[in-house]
C-alpha positions as CSV (number, residue, x, y, z in Angstrom):
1,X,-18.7,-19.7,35.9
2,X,-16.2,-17.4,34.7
3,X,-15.8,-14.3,36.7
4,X,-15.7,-11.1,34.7
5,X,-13.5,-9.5,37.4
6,X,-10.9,-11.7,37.0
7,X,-10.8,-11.1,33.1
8,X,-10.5,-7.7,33.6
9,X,-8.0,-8.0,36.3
10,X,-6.0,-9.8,33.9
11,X,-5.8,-7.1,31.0
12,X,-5.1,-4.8,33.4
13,X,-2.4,-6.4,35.0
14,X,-1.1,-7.2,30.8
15,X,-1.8,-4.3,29.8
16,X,-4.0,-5.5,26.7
17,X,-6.0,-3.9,25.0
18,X,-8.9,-5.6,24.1
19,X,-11.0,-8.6,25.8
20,X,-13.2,-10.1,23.0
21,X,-16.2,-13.0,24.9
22,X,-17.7,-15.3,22.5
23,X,-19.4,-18.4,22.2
24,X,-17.5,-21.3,20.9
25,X,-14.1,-19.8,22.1
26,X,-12.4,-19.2,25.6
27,X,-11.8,-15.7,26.3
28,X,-9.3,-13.6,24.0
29,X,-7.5,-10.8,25.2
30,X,-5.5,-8.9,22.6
31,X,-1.8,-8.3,23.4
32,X,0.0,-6.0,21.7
33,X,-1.4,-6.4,18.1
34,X,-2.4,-10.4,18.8
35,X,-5.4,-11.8,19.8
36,X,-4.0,-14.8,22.9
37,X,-7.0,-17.4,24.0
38,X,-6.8,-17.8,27.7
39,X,-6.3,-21.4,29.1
40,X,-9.7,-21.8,30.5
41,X,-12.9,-23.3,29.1
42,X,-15.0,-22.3,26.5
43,X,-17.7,-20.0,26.9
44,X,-21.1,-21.1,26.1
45,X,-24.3,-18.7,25.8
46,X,-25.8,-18.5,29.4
47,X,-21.4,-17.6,30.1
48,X,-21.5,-15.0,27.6
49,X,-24.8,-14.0,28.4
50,X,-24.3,-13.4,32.3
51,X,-21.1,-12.1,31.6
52,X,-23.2,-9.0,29.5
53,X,-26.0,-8.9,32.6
54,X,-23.0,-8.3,35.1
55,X,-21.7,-4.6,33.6
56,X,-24.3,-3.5,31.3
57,X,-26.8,-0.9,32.5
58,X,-30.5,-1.8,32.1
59,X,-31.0,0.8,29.6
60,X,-28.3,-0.9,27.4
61,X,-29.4,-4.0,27.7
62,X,-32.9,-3.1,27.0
63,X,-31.0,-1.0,23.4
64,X,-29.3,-4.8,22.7
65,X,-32.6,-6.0,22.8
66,X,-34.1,-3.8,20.7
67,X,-31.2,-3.1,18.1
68,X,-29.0,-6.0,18.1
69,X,-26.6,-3.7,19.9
70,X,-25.2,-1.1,22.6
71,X,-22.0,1.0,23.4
72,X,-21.2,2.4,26.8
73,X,-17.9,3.2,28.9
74,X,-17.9,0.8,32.2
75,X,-15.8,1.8,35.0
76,X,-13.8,-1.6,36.7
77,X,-13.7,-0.5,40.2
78,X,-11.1,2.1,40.5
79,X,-8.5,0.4,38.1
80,X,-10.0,1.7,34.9
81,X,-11.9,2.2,32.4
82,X,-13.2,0.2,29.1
83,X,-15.4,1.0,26.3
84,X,-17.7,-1.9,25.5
85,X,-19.0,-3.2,22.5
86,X,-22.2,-5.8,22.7
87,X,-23.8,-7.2,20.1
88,X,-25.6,-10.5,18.9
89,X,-24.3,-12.9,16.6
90,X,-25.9,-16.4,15.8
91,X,-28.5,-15.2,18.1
92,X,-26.1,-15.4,20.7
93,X,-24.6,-12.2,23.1
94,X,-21.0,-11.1,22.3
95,X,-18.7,-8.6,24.0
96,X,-15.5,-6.7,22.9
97,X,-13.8,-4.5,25.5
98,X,-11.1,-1.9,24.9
99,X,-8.9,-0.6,27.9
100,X,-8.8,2.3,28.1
101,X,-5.4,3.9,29.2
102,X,-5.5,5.5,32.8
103,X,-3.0,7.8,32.6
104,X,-3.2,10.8,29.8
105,X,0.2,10.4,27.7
106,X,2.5,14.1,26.9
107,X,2.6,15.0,23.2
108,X,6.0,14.0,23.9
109,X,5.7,10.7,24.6
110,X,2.7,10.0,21.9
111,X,5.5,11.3,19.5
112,X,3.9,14.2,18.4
113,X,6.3,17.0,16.7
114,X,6.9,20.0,19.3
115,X,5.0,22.1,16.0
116,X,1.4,20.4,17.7
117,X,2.1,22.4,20.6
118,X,1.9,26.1,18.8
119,X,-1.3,24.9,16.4
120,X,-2.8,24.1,20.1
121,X,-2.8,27.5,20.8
122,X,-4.8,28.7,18.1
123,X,-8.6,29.7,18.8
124,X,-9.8,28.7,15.2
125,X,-9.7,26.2,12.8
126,X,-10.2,21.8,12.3
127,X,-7.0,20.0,13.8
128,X,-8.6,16.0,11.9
129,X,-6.6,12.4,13.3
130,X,-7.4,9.9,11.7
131,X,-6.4,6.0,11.4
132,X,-7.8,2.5,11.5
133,X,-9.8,1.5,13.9
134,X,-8.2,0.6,17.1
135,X,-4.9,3.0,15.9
136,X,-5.1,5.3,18.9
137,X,-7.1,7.9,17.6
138,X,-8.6,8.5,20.6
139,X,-5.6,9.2,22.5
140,X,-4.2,11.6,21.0
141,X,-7.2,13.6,20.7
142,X,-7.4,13.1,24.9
143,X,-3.8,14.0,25.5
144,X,-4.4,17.2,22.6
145,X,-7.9,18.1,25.0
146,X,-5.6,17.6,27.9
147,X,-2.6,19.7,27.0
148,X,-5.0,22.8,26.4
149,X,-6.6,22.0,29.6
150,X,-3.3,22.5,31.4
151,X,-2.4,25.1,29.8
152,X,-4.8,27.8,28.4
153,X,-8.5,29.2,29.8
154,X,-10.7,28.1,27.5
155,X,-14.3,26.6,27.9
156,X,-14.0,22.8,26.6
157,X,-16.8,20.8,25.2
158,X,-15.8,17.2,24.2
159,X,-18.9,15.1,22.1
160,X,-18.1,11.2,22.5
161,X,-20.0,7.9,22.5
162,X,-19.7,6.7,24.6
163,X,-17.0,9.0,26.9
164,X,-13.4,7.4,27.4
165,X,-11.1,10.0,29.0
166,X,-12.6,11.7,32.2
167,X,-10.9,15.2,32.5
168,X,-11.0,17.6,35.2
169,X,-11.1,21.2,35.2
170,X,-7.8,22.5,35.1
171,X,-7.0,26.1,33.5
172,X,-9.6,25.3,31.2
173,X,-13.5,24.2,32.0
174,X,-13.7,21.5,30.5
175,X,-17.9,19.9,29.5
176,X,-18.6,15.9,28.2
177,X,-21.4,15.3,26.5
178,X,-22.5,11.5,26.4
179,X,-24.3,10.6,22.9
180,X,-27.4,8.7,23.7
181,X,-27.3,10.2,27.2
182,X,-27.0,13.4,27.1
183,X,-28.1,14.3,23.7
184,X,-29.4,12.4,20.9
185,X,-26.6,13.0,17.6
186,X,-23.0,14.5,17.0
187,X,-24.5,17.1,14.8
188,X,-26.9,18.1,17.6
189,X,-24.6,18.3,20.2
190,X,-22.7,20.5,18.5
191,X,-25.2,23.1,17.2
192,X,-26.5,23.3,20.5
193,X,-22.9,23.6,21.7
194,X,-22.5,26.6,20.1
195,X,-24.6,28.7,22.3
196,X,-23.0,27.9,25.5
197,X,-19.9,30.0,25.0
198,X,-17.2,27.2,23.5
199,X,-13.6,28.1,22.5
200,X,-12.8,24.3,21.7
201,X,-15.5,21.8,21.2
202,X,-13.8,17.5,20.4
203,X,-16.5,15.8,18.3
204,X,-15.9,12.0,18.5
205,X,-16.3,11.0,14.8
206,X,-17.4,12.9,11.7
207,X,-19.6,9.8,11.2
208,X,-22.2,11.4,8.6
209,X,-23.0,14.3,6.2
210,X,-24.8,16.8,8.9
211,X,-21.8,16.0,11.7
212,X,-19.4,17.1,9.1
213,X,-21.1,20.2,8.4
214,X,-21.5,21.2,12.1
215,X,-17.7,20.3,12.6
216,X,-16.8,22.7,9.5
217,X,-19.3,25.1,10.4
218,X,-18.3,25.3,14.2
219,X,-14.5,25.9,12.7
220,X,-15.7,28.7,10.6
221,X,-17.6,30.6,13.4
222,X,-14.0,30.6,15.1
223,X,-13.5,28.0,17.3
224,X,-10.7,25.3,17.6
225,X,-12.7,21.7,16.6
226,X,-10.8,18.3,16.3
227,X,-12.5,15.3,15.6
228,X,-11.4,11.9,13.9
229,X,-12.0,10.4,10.6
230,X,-11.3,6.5,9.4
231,X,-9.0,7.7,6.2
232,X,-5.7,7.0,5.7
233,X,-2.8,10.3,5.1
234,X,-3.6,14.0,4.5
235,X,-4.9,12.9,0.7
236,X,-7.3,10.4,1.4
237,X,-8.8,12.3,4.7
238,X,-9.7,15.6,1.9
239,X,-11.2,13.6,-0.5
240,X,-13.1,11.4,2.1
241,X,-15.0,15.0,3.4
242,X,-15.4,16.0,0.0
243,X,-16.7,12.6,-1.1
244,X,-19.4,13.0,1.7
245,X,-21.2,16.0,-0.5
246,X,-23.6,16.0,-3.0
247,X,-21.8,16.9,-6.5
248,X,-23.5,21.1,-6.1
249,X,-22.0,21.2,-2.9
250,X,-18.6,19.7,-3.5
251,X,-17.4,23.2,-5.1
252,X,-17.7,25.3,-2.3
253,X,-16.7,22.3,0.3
254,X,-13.5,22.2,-0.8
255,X,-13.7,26.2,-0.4
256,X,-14.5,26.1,3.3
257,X,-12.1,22.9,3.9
258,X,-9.2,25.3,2.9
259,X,-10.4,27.9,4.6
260,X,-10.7,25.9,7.9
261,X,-8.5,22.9,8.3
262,X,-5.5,23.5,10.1
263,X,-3.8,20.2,10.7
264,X,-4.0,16.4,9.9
265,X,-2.3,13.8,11.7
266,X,-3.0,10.3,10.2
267,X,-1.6,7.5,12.4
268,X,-1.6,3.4,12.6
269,X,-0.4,1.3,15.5
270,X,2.4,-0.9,14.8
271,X,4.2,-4.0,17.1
272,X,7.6,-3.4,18.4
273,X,10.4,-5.6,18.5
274,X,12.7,-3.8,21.3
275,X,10.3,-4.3,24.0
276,X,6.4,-5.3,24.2
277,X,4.0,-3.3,23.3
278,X,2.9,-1.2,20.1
279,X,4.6,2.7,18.9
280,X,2.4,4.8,16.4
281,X,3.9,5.9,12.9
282,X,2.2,9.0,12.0
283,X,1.7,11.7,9.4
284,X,1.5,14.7,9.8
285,X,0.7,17.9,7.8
286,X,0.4,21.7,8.6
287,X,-2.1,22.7,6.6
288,X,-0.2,26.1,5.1
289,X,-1.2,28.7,2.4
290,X,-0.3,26.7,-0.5
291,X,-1.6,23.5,0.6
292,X,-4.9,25.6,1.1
293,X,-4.7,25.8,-2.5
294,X,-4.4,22.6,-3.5
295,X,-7.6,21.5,-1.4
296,X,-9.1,24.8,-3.5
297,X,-7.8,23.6,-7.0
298,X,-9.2,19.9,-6.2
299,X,-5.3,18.7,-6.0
300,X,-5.0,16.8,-2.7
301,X,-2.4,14.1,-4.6
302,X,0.1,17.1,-4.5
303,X,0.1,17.0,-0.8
304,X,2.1,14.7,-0.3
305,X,5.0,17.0,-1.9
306,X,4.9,19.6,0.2
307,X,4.3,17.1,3.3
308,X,8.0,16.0,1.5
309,X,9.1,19.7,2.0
310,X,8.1,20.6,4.9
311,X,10.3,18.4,7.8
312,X,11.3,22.2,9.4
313,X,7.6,21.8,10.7
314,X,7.8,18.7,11.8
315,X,5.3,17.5,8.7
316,X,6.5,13.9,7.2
317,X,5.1,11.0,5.4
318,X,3.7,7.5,6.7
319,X,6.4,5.6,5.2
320,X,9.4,7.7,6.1
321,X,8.2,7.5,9.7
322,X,7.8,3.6,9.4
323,X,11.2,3.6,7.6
324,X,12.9,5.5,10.9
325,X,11.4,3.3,13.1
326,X,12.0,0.4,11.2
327,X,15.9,1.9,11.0
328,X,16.0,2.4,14.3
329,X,15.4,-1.6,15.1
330,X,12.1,-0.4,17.1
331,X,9.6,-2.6,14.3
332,X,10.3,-5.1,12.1
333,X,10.1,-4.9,8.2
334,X,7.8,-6.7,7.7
335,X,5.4,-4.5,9.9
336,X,6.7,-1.6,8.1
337,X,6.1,-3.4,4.3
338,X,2.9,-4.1,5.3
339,X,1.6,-0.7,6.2
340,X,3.2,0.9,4.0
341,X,1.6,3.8,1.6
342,X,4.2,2.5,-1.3
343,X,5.7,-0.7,-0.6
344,X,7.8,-0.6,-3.8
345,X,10.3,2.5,-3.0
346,X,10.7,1.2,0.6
347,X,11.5,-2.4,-1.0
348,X,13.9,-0.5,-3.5
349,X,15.1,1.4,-0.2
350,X,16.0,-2.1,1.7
351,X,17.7,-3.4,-1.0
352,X,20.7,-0.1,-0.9
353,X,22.5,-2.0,1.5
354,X,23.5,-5.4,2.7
355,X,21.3,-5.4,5.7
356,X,18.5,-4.1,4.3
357,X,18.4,-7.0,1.6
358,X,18.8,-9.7,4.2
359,X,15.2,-8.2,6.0
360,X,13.7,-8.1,2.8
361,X,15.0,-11.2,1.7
362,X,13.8,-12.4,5.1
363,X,9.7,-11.7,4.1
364,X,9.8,-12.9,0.7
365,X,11.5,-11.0,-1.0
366,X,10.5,-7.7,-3.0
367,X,7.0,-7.9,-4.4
368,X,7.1,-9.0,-8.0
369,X,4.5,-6.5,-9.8
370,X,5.3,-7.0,-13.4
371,X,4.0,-10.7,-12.6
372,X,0.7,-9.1,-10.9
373,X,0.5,-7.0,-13.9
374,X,0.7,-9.8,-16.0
375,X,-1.7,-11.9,-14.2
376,X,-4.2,-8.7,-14.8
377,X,-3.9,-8.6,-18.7
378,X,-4.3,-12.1,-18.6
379,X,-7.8,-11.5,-16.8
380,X,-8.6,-8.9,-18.6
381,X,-8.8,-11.1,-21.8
C-alpha cells in the first residue's frame, strides 16, 4: 500500500503545492501550476481510504461522516505543514493537500510595494487581498501578520480554518483562533474578539453577510482588520461587499466601506519561464480621499483611473504588472493573455514591435472580436 509519508516526502522535497488522492488515478502532485501523475499504481478505495484514517483526527473523520466533508491543518513530522481537504465523491474518500510554505516570505520578496510597509503601521482601518483560489492569498496575509509582529506591540488575533501559519510572539502577542475548534463561526470569533483588547484581528475569509459586517464593524471601532475575498481587482472586490447587502442596506454600506477600507491588493499566481516555480502579478490600490468617494458615489469602474495615476504609491493595474513581468522574460504571453483584465490593449500592446508580434503570433494570434460579435447577432436572431 502506498505510504502517505513518502507522498509527502516527495512534495516536500519538489516543492509542490498540492497532493490531490483519488480513486481511479495514481497520485497527483501539482507542480508549479500543473497537475504531474506519479509513476505508481492506481489508487483504489480501501488506498484512498487508509490513506484518510492515517492523518485525520477522529473528530474529522467522524465531520466526513456526517457531512460529506472536513478541513484541518496536519503537521508532517517536523518538515511542514498542509491544509487538507477531504471529501466524498462517488461514495468514495478523496483528499487534496496544500503545502503550506515553512518559511514566512519579506514583503520584499512577495513583491509587495515598500507603500504596504507605512499602511502596516496604521491602528485602523480594512487592508482586503483577494484572488483565485490557490493565488497566495494566504501568504501574504501571514507575511503582512508577520511583519507587524516583528515590528510593532500590538495584541494580534488571527481567525482561520483551519490555521496555516504558526506565529510566535515576537514584539507583538500574537492569538489563533481555530474555527470549529475553538469557536464555532468567523462572525463569532470576531465579536467576541473585540473584548479581549485587539489592535489587529486577520479574519480568514469574509465568507457571508454577518462575517462581513463584524469585519467592517471591527474596522470602524478602530482596529487594523485584513481578511481575503475571492474577487478579482479593486472594482470587482467593492461591488462584491456591496452585492452581499440587502438593497436598504446597500446605501449606507457603501458609506462605511469608504469610511473604512484602506487598501486592496488583488493578486493571481502565474508560471514562470526563467526558472521553476510561480511569481504573483498583483494590484494594488491605496484607498485615498477621492477614491473614498467613488465607493460613496457608487462609482467603483473609476478606480481603475486613479489606480492609473497613482504609480508614486506604488498602486498599479493587473495587466500592467503582467505586462512588466511578461517584458521582463520572467512569464510567457500567453500566461499573461490569459489572465489578463483586457486582453485586447495588451494584444494591441504586443503588436508595437517586432517581438512582440512574433509572441502573439505565437498563441494564435490577436483575438478576433468583430467575428465573436458577429457570431452574437447571429444568435441573437
Amino acid at each position: 500500500m502506498i505510504q502517505i509519508d513518502k507522498l509527502l516526502q516527495f512534495v516536500v522535497a519538489k516543492n509542490g503545492s498540492d497532493l490531490h488522492l483519488h480513486v481511479g488515478r495514481p497520485p497527483v502532485v501539482r507542480l508549479h501550476g500543473h497537475l504531474k501523475p506519479l509513476e505508481t499504481e492506481v489508487l483504489t478505495p480501501e488506498d484512498t481510504a487508509g490513506l484518510m484514517r492515517s492523518i485525520t483526527p477522529d473528530r474529522h473523520q467522524q465531520e466526513l461522516e456526517d457531512v460529506g466533508s472536513a478541513d484541518f491543518g496536519f503537521s508532517f513530522q517536523d518538515k511542514a505543514r498542509f491544509r487538507v481537504a477531504v471529501f466524498k465523491q462517488r461514495g468514495h474518500v478523496s483528499l487534496s493537500l496544500r503545502l503550506i510554505p515553512s518559511r514566512l516570505m519579506s514583503l520584499s520578496e512577495i513583491g509587495l510595494p515598500t507603500t504596504v510597509e507605512s499602511l502596516l503601521g496604521r491602528t485602523r482601518g480594512l487592508f482586503l487581498v483577494t484572488g483565485p483560489t490557490g493565488s497566495g492569498k494566504t501568504t501574504t496575509l501571514a507575511s503582512m501578520i508577520n511583519y507587524i509582529n516583528e515590528n510593532f506591540d500590538r495584541h494580534i488575533i488571527t481567525i482561520e480554518e483551519p490555521i496555516e501559519y504558526y506565529h510566535e510572539h515576537k514584539e507583538s502577542i500574537i492569538n489563533q483562533r481555530e474555527v470549529g475548534t475553538d469557536v464555532n463561526t468567523f462572525s463569532e470569533a470576531v465579536q467576541r474578539g473585540l473584548r479581549a483588547d485587539p489592535d489587529v484581528i486577520l479574519v480568514g475569509e469574509m465568507r457571508d453577510l454577518d462575517t462581513m459586517e463584524a469585519a467592517i464593524r471591527a474596522a470602524e471601532t478602530g482596529h487594523l482588520v485584513f481578511s481575503t475575498l475571492h474577487t478579482t481587482g479593486v472594482a470587482g472586490t467593492v461591488n462584491r461587499i456591496v452585492d452581499a447587502f440587502p438593497v436598504g442596506q446597500k446605501e449606507m454600506m457603501r458609506v462605511q466601506l469608504a469610511s473604512c477600507l484602506m487598501a486592496v491588493v488583488s493578486q493571481m499566481l502565474v508560471p514562470r519561464i526563467d526558472m521553476p516555480g510561480r511569481i504573483a502579478a498583483y494590484e494594488f490600490m491605496m484607498i485615498t480621499p477621492a477614491a473614498q468617494n467613488l465607493i460613496r458615489k457608487n462609482e467603483p469602474y473609476r478606480l481603475e483611473s486613479l489606480i492609473q495615476m497613482g504609480g508614486k504609491w506604488g498602486m498599479q493595474l493587473l495587466d500592467d504588472s503582467l505586462w512588466d513581468l511578461y517584458s521582463r522574460k520572467i512569464i510567457a504571453v500567453g500566461e499573461m493573455l490569459e489572465r489578463a483584465q483586457r486582453r485586447e490593449e495588451l494584444e494591441q500592446k504586443l503588436t508595437a514591435t517586432a517581438e512582440g508580434r512574433k509572441d502573439l503570433k505565437s498563441v494564435g494570434g490577436p483575438l478576433d472580436v468583430s467575428d465573436l460579435n458577429k457570431f452574437q447577432k447571429t444568435v441573437a436572431r
